[in-house]
C-alpha positions in Angstrom: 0.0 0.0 0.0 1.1 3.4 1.2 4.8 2.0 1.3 5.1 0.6 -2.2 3.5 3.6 -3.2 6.1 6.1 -1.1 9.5 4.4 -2.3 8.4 4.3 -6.0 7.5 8.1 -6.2 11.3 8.1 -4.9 12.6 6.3 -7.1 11.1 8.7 -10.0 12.1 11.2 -8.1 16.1 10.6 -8.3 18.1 12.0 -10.6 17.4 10.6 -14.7 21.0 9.5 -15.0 20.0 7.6 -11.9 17.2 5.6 -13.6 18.8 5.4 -16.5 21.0 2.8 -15.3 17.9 0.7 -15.6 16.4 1.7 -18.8 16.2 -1.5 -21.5 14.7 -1.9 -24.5 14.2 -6.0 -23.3 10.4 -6.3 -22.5 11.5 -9.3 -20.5 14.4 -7.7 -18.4 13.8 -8.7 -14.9 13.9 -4.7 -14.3 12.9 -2.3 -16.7 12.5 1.4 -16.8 11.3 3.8 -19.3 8.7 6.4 -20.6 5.8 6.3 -22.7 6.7 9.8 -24.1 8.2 9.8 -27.9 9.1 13.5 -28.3 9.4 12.8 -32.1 6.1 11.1 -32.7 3.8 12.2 -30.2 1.9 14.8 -30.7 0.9 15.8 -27.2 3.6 16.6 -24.1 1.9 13.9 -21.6 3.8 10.8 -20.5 4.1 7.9 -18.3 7.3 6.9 -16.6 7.1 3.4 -15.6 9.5 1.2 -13.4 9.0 -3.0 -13.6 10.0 -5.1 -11.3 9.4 -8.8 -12.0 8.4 -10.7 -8.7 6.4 -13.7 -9.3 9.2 -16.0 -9.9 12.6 -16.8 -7.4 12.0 -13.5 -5.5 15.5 -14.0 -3.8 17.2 -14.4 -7.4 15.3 -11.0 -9.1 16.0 -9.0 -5.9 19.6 -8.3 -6.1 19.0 -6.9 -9.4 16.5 -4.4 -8.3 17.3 -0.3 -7.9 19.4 -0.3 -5.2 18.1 3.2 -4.9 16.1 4.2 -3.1 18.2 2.2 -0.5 14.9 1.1 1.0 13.3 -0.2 -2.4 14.5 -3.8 -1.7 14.2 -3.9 1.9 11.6 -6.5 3.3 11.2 -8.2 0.0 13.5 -11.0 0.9 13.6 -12.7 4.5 
């Protein structure tokens, strides 16, 4: 709930070169981030960022791979 909610909006809240580190054009990367915004060929300024995480298989494998940023965006995933 509220958690989830409070570390993503800081994760898009770090710096872009930050989040960049995750950026991928591999719709199956275990983490993804990107925008839905295509300056050249869209024709309105509106975008979505978005930030997945994939969690439904070996959650202790995909983990380590997260953000590591915001330092708490990992923490009580794993026990």
């Amino acid at each position: 709930g509220g958690r989830m909610l409070d570390v993503a909006r800081r994760f898009f809240d770090l710096p872009f070169q930050e989040r960049a580190r995750y950026m991928s054009a591999d719709i199956r990367a275990p983490v993804r981030y990107g925008t839905s915004f295509n300056q050249l060929n869209d024709g309105v300024l509106c975008w979505r960022d978005f930030l997945k995480l994939v969690c439904c298989d070996d959650l202790a494998a995909v983990v380590p791979s997260w953000p590591d940023a915001p330092t708490d965006l990992r923490y009580g995933t794993v026990r």
